[in-house]
N, C-alpha and C positions, 0 to 999 in steps of 0.2 A: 412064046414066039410072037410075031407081029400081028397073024390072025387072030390068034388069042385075044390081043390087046384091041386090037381092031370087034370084035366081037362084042367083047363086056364094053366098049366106049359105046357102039349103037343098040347094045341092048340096055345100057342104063339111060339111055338117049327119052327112054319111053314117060321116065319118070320128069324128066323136062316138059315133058309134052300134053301128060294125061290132065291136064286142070284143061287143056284146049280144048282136047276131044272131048270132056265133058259140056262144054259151055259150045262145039259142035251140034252135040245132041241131045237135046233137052228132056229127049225122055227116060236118059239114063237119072238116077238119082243123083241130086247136087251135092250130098254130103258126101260122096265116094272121091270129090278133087279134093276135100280139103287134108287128105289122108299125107298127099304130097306136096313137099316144101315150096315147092313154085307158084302154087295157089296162091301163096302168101303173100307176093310179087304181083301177080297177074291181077288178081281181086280187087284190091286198091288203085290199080289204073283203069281196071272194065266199072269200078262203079263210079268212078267220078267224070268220065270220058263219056260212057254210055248213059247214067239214070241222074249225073246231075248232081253225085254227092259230095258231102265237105270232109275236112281233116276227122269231123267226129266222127262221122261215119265209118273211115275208115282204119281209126283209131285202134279196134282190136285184132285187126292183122296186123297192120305194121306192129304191134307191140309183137304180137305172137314171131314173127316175122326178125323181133332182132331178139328175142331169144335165139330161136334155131342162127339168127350170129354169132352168138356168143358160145354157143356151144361149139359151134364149127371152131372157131377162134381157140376155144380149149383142147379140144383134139389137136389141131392145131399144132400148137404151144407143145402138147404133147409128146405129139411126132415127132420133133424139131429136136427136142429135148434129147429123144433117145435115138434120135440119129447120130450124132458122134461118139455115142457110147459103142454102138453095136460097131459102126465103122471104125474103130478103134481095135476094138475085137476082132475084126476080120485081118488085119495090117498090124501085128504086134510089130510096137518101134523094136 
């Protein structure tokens, strides 16, 4: 039902969010944001915004960063796939 859906969209809300609160609080340990995919994003704009760095610097997230693309994009592709399979199934012509 709609709380449901409402629910799991703000509790996945957190994994958008936790590379912030780490870079909030500097006592927690730094290797704990890179666990989530938006670090991947975030990281490459805080070090060249804030410390001043170049493409090389931030050269091994963004790589890391279009992998987890590509993977998304095969899931993806995936899904896509076996949706008119199952919808077909469901609605015998």
């Amino acid at each position: 039902d709609m709380n449901m859906l409402m629910s799991v969209v703000k509790g996945g809300g957190i994994f958008l969010y936790a590379p912030g609160f780490v870079y909030m609080f500097p006592e927690i340990p730094q290797w704990i944001a890179r666990i989530f995919p938006t670090y991947y994003l975030i990281q490459p704009v805080m070090e060249i915004t804030q410390q001043g760095g170049t493409w090389a610097d931030v050269a091994p997230e963004l790589e890391v960063m279009v992998v987890f693309n590509v993977i998304l994009l095969a899931v993806i592709a995936i899904v896509v796939r076996r949706a008119p399979q199952t919808e077909g199934a469901l609605n015998p012509a």
